[in-house]
C-alpha positions in Angstrom: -42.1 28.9 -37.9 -43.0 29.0 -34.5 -44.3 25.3 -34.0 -41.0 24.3 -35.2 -39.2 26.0 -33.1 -41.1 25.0 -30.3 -40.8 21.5 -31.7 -36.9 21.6 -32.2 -36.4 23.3 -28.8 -38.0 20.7 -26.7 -36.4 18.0 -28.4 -33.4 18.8 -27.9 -34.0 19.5 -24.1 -35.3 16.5 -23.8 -33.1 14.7 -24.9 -30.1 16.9 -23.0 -28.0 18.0 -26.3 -29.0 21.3 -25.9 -27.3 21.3 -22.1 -24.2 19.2 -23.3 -24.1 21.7 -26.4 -24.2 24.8 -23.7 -21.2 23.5 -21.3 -18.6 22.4 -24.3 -19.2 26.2 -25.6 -18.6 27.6 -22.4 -16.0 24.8 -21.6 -13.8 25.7 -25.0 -14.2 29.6 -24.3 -12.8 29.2 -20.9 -9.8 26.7 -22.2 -8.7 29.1 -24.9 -8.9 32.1 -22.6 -6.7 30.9 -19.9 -4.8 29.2 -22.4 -4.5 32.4 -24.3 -3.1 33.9 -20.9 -0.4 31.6 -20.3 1.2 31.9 -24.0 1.1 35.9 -23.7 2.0 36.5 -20.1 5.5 35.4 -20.1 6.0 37.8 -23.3 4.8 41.0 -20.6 8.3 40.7 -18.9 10.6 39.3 -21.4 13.9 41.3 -21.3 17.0 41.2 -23.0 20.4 40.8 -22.3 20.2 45.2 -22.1 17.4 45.1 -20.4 15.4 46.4 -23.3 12.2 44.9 -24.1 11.1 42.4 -26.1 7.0 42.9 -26.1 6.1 42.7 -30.0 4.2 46.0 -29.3 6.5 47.8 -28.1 7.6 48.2 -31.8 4.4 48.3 -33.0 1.8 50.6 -32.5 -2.0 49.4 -31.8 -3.3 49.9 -34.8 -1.0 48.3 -36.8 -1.4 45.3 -34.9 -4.9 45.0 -35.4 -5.1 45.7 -38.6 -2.1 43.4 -39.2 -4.7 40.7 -37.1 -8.1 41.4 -38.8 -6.1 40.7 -41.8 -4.4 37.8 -41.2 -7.9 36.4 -39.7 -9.9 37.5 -42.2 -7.5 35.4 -45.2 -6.7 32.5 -43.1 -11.5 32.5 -43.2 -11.4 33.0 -46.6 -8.7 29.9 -47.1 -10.7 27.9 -45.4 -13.9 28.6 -47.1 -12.2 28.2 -50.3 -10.4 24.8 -49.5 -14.2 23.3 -48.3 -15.5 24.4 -51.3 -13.3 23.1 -53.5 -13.7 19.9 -51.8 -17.2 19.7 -52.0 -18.1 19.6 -48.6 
């Protein structure tokens, strides 16, 4: 196991995919992050005509909304993993 490790590892250094492989993970995590930040920050101050707000936790408690998350992620994986299956890929 170790020789092919070794073999596999300096392969793909050589060749540079393991670099290229490196900076489009970092480069996506970065993207959706900031991205992330600019969808949600305008929600922090969004008032109404009252001046009551309108933060979707502010009606909501914490848990709720992450159990209400974990769910929603957790079916939208198992969707997917069903849909690839069933088309053989």
């Amino acid at each position: 196991m170790g020789e092919l490790w070794e073999d596999w590892h300096r392969g793909a250094e050589g060749s540079g995919e393991l670099s290229l492989a490196l900076v489009l993970v970092i480069g996506f995590g970065l993207h959706n992050a900031t991205e992330g930040f600019g969808i949600v920050a305008p929600l922090a101050g969004d008032m109404d005509l009252e001046r009551n707000s309108r933060q979707p936790s502010a009606k909501a408690r914490r848990p709720d909304l992450l159990a209400y998350g974990l769910l929603l992620g957790l079916s939208a994986g198992f969707l997917t993993d069903a849909i690839i299956t069933a088309a053989g890929v």
